[in-house]
N, C-alpha and C positions, 0 to 999 in steps of 0.2 A: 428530814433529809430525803425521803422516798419522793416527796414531791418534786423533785429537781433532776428527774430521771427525764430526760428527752428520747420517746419511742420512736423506732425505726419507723421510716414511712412505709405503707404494704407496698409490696411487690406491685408494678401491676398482673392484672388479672389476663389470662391466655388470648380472651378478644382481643383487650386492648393490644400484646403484642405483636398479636396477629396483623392487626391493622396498622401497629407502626412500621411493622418488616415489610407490607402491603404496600402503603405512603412512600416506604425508600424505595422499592422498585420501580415504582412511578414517577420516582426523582430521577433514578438511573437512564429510566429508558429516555424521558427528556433529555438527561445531558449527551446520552449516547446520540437519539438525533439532530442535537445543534451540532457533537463532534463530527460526526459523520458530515454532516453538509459545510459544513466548514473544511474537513478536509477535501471535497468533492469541489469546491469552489478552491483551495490553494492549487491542488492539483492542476485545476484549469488556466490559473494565473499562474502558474508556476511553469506550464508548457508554452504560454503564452512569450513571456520575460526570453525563455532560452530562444526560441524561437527571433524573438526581435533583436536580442542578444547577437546570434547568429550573421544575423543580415547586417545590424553596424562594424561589427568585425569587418565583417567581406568589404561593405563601404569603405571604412576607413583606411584598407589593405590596397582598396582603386585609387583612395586620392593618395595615398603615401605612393603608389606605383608598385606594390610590389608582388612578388609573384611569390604564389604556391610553390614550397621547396619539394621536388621529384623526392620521392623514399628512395630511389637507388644510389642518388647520389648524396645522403647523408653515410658520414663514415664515422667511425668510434675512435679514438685513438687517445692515448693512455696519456697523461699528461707530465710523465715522470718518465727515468729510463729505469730499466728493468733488466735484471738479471735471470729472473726466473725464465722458461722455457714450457711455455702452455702445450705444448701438443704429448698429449697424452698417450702413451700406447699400453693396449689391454686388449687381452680376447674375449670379445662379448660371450661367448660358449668356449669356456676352460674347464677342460680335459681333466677330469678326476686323477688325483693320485694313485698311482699303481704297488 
C-alpha cells in the first residue's frame, strides 16, 4: 500500500520565484502601457465627439430657428397650489439667553 502514496511536487526553488514575480511585473508594465495609451487616444476621441457634438446641436438649433433662451428670463414656478409660506424669518446672530 505505501506504494500508492502520490508525493507533493517540490515548491519551487527562491530563483525560480523570483523570476516568476520578475515575468509578472513585466506583464503589468505591458498592460499598463497599452492602458495608458489607450486612455490617451479615448481621451483624445472623446474631446473630439463633444466637440463635433457641440457644433450639430448649434446646427440643428439654426435650421429648427431657434434661439438661445436668456437665464433671466427663465422662472421656476411650483406646479401645484400651496399653503405653505416659504419666507423665513430668523436672526442670523441671535442673542444669548440671559
Amino acid at each position: 500500500m505505501a506504494n500508492n502514496v502520490v508525493n507533493f511536487p517540490k515548491s519551487p526553488s527562491v530563483e525560480q520565484r523570483i523570476e516568476m514575480k520578475q515575468q509578472r511585473l513585466r506583464e503589468l508594465e505591458t498592460e499598463n502601457d497599452y492602458i495608458s495609451a489607450d486612455i490617451k487616444h479615448l481621451t483624445k476621441v472623446h474631446a473630439s465627439n463633444l466637440k463635433e457634438y457641440g457644433k450639430l446641436v448649434k446646427e440643428l438649433a439654426a435650421l429648427w430657428k431657434l434661439e438661445a433662451p436668456e437665464e433671466e428670463s427663465i422662472e421656476f414656478e411650483a406646479d401645484f397650489d400651496s399653503d405653505f409660506d416659504f419666507d423665513f424669518e430668523f436672526d442670523v446672530n441671535p442673542e444669548e439667553d440671559k
